[in-house]
C-alpha positions in Angstrom: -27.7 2.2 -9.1 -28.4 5.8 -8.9 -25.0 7.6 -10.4 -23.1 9.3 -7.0 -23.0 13.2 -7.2 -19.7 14.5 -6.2 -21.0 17.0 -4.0 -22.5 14.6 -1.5 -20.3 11.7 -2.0 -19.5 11.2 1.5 -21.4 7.3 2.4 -19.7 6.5 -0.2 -16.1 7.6 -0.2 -16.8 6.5 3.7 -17.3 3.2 3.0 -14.3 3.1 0.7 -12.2 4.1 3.6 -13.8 1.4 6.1 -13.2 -1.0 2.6 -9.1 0.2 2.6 -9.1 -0.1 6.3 -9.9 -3.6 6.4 -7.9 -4.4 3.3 -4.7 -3.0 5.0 -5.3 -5.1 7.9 -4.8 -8.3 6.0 -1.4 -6.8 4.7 0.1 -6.9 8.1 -1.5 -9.1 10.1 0.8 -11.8 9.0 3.7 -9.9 10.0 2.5 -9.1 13.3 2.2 -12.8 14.1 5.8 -14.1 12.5 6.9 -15.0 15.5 4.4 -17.5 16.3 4.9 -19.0 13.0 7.9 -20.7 14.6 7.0 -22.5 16.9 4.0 -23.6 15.0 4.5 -24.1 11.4 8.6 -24.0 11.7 9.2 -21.0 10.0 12.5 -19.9 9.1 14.0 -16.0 8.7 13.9 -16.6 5.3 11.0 -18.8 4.9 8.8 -15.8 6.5 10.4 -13.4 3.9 9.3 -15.7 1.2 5.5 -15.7 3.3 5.6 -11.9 3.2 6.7 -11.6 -0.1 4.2 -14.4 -1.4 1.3 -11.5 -0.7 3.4 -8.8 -2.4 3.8 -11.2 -5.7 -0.1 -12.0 -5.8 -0.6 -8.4 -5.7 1.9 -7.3 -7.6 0.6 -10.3 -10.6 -2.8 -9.5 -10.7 -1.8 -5.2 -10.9 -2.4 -4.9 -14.6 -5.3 -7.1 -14.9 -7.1 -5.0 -12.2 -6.2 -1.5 -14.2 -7.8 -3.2 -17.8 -10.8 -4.8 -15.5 -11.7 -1.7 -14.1 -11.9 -0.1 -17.4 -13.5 -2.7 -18.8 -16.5 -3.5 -15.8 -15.9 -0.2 -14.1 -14.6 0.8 -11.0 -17.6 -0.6 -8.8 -17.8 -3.8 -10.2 -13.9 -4.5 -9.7 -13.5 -3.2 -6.3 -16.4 -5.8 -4.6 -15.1 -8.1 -6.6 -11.5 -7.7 -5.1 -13.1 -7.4 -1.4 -14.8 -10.9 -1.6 -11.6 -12.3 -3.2 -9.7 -11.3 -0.9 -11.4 -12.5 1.9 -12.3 -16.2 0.9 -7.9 -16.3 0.7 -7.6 -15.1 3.6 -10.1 -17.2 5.3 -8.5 -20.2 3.9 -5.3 -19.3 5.3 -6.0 -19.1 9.0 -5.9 -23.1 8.5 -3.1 -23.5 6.7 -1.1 -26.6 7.6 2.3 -25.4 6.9 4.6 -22.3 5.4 4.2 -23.5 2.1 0.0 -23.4 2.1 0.3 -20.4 4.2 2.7 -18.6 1.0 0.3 -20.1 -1.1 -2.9 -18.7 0.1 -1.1 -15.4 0.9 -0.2 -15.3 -3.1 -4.3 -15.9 -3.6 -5.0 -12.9 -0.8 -2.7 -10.4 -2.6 -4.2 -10.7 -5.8 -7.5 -9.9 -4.1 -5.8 -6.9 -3.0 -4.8 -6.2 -6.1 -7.9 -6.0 -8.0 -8.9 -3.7 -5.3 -6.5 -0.5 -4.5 -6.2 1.6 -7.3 -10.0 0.4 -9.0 -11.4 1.9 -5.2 -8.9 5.3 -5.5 -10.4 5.6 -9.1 -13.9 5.4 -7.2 -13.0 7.7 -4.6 -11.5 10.7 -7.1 -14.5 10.3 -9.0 -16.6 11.0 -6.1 -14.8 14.2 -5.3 -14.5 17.5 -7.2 -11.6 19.1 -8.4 -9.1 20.7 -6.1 -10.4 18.1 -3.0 -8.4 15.1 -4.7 -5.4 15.7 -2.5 -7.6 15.4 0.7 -9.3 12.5 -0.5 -6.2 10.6 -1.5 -4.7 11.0 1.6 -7.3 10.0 3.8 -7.5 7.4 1.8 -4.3 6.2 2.0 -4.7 7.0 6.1 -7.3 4.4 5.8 -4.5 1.9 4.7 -2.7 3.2 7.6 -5.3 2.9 10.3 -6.5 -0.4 9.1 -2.0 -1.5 8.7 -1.5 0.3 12.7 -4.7 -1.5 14.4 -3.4 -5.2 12.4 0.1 -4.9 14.2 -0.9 -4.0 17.5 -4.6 -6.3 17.4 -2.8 -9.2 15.2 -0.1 -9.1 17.6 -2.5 -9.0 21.0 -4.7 -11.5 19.3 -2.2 -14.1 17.8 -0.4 -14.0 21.3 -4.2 -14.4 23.4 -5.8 -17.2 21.0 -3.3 -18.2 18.2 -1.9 -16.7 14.9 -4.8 -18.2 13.0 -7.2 -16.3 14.4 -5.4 -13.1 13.6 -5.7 -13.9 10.2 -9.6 -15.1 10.5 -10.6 -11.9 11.9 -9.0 -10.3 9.0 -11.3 -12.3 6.6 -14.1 -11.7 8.4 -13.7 -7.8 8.2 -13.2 -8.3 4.7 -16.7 -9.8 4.2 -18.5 -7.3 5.7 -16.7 -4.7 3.8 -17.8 -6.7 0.9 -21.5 -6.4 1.6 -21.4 -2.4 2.9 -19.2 -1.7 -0.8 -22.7 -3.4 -2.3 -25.1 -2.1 -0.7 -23.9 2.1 -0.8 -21.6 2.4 -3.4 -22.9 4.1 -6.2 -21.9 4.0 -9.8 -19.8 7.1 -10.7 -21.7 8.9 -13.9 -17.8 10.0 -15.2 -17.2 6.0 -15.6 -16.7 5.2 -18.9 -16.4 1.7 -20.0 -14.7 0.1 -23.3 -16.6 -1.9 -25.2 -14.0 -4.7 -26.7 -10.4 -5.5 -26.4 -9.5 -3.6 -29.4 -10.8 -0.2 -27.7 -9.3 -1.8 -24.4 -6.1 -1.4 -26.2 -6.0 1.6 -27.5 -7.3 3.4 -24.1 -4.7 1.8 -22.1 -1.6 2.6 -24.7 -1.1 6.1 -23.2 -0.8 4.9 -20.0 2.4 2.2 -20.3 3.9 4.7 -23.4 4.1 8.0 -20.5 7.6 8.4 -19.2 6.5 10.3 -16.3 4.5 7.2 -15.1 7.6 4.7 -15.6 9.8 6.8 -13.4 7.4 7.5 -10.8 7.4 3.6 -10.2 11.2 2.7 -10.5 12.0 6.2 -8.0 9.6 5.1 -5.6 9.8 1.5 -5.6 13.1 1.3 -3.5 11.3 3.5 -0.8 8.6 1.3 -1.4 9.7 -1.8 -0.1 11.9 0.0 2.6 8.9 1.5 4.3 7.4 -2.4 3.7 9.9 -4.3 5.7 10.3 -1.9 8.5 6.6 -1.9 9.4 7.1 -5.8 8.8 9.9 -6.9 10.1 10.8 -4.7 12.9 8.7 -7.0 15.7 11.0 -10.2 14.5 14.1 -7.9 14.5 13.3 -6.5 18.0 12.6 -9.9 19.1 16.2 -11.2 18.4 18.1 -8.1 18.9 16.6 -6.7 21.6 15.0 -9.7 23.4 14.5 -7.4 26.7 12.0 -5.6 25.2 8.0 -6.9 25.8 6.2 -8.4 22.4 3.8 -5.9 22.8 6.5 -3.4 23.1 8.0 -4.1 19.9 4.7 -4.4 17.6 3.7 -1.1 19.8 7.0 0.8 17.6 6.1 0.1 13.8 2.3 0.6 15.1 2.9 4.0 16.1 4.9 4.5 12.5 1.6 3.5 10.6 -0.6 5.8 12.9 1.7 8.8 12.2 0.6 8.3 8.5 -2.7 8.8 9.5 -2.2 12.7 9.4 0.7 12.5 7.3 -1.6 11.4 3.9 -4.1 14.0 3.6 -2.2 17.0 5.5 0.7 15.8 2.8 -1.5 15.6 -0.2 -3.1 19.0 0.6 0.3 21.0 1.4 1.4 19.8 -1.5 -1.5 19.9 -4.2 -1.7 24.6 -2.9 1.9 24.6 -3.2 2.0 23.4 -6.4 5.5 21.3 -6.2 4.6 17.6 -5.8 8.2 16.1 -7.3 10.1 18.5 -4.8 7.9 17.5 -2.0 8.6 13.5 -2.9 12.0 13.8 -3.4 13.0 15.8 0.2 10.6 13.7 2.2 11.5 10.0 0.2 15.5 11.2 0.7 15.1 12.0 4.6 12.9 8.7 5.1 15.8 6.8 3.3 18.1 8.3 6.1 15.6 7.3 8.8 15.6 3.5 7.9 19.4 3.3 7.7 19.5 4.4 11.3 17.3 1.7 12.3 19.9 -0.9 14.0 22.0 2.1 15.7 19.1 3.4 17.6 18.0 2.4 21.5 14.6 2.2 22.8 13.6 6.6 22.1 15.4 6.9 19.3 13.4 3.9 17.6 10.2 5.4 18.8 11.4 9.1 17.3 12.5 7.4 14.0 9.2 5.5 13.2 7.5 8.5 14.2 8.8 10.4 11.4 8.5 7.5 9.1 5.0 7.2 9.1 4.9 11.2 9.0 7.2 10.8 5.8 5.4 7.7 4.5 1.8 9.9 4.4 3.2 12.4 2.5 5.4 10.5 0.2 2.3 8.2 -1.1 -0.3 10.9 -0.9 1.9 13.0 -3.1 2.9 9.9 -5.3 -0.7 9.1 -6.1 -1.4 12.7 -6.5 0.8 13.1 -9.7 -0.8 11.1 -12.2 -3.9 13.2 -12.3 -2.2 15.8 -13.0 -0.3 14.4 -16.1 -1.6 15.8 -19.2 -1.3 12.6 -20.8 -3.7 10.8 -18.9 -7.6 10.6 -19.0 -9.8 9.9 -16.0 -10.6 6.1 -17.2 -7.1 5.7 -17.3 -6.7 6.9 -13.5 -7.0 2.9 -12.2 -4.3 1.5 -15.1 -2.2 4.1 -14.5 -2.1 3.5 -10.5 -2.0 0.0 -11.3 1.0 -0.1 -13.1 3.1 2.0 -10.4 1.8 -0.8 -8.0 2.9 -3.8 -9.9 6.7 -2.3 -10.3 6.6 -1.1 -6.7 4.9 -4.4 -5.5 7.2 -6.4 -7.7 10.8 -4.9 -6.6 9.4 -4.6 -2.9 8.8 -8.1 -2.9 12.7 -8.3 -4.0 13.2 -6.5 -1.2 11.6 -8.8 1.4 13.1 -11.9 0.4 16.1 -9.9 -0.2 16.1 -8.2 3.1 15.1 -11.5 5.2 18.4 -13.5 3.1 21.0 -11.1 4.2 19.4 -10.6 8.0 19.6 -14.7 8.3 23.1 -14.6 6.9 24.7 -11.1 7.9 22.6 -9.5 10.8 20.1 -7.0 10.6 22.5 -4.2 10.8 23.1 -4.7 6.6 20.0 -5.8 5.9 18.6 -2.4 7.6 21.4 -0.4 5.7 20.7 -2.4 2.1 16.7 -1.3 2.5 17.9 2.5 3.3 20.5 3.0 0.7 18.3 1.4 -1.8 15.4 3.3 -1.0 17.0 6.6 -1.8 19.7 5.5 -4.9 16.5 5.4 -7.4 15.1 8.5 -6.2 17.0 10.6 -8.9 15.0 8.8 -11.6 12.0 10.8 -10.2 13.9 14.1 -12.9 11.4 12.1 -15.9 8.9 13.4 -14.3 8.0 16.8 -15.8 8.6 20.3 -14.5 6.4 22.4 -16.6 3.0 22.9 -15.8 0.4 21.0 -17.2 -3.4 20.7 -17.8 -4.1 17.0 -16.2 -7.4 15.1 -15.5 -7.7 17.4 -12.4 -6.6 21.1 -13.6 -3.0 22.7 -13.6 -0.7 21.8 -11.3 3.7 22.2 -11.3 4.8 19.1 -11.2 8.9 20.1 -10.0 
């Protein structure tokens, strides 16, 4: 196909958001129907942390191999390939027997996802010129947060009207047709370079897992990480038990206004941040205040949830928009590098959120929410300070100077 010129990139980088949209939907539809696993399948607490964190594990896995696939085959290639993937899973899953098949097929689902997110980001930068990749990072993170806000609200409204299954049918079936629009108008980027054998592989990918700013970016963010996971997850089966007066669609209505919030919260983050020029100061304030925000979570009546998740999803934006936003600027880093570099922050996020989860669910069936919200907050913010790796002198990175403090 005819190489995409970043001035007039926007079918493309549109139909990258419509392909993160409907990828983020199949993250959280499953949460969004836990409670009618119950009854259904016989799902306990703990067995649905194990469900959620089954998706987080597959996607966590299958990180790595997406970052070398996508420098092997290209950005293009990988991301289709990780859109149909990802939908035959989660097909497959809206039949699922029992918890076990269901964990199963949501392991197979998350490695679809894997071999998707930062292979598409990689896409999306290179469709876009320098000093627009804030914008473009955060919309396309408020892609994930459209597609993550309509799949708790619709999952919920749709498992409760026809069945859980066919929350997580639609899903696949969105998938599929984001498969055939990412054919049939995305372009190949002309920047995309393309190693030729393992060896090469190798020895492109080395700077990538030897940069200390890139190791502490994913162990400072991945406590946040999985905090901002469970509370968009596991608020609707936590109001359900706790505060059994409020309405289903009440509850699901509370972490869905959290991920619209994020909507905004992505690209006005990334672009504050990428003119001010202090991207670590911007993720530390807004990651330390979020922490503070989850803790309250179990102390909190009816407004004050609905004022908490608000900022949230505010903080969420900018945290992630800023988080991606760093590695281009790292002057270690090339721009066939971008995907491995993204990937390996996801696999350590992924991999320590899914600790969370099961963690999380463990202590709420044993203890109460209460600790299980205060374990989530206090971890969240206690690896922050790691984030002081990450340099403070200005540096010329795959996008142009930029102060990274």
């Amino acid at each position: 196909m005819k190489a995409a010129d970043p001035d007039h990139g926007w079918v493309p980088l549109g139909t990258l958001f419509f392909g993160r949209t409907v990828y983020a939907f199949n993250w959280y539809n499953i949460g969004a129907v836990l409670p009618l696993l119950r009854p259904s399948l016989g799902v306990s607490t703990a067995e649905a942390g194990i469900v959620l964190a089954a998706f987080l594990v597959g996607a966590g896995v299958f990180q790595l191999p997406a970052g070398f696939a996508a420098m092997r085959w290209g950005n293009r290639l990988t991301s289709i390939a990780a859109l149909a993937t990802m939908a035959a899973f989660t097909l497959a899953s809206a039949a699922s027997p029992n918890w076990i098949v269901l964990a199963a097929l949501r392991f197979g689902a998350g490695g679809g996802a894997a071999f998707f997110f930062a292979p598409a980001l990689g896409l999306a930068t290179s469709y876009t010129r320098p000093g627009a990749k804030g914008v473009v990072i955060g919309f396309y993170n408020a892609g994930f947060s459209l597609g993550s806000a309509v799949s708790v609200i619709g999952g919920a409204l749709i498992g409760e009207a026809v069945g859980w299954s066919w929350a997580l049918a639609i899903g696949g079936l969105l998938l599929a047709a984001g498969t055939v629009a990412a054919v049939a108008l995305l372009p190949r980027a002309a920047s995309e370079e393309t190693p030729a054998g393992a060896r090469e592989l190798w020895r492109s990918a080395r700077p990538v897992f030897r940069s200390r700013a890139l190791w502490a970016l994913a162990l400072g963010m991945s406590g946040l990480w999985g905090a901002f996971y469970v509370a968009a997850q596991y608020f609707i089966e936590f109001a359900a038990q706790v505060h059994n007066d409020w309405s289903y669609a009440l509850a699901a209505a509370i972490p869905t206004l959290m991920i619209l919030i994020e909507i905004p919260g992505a690209p006005l983050g990334g672009w504050l941040a990428e003119r001010s020029g202090r991207l670590r100061r911007t993720i530390v304030l807004w990651g330390a205040a979020a922490g503070v925000g989850v803790v309250l979570i179990p102390f909190l009546s009816l407004g004050g949830e609905v004022v908490d998740f608000a900022f949230l999803g505010f903080a969420n934006g900018v945290v992630f928009a800023v988080l991606y936003l760093i590695p281009t600027y790292l002057a270690e880093l090339r721009s066939s590098q971008f995907a491995l570099a993204l990937a390996m922050l996801n696999s350590v996020q992924i991999f320590l959120g899914s600790a969370m989860a099961i963690a999380f669910g463990f202590i709420a069936g044993r203890y109460g929410y209460t600790p299980a919200w205060l374990m989530a907050g206090i971890v969240g913010v206690a690896v922050i300070p790691l984030l002081v790796w990450v340099p403070a002198a200005k540096r010329t990175g795959l996008h142009g100077d930029q102060y990274l403090a």
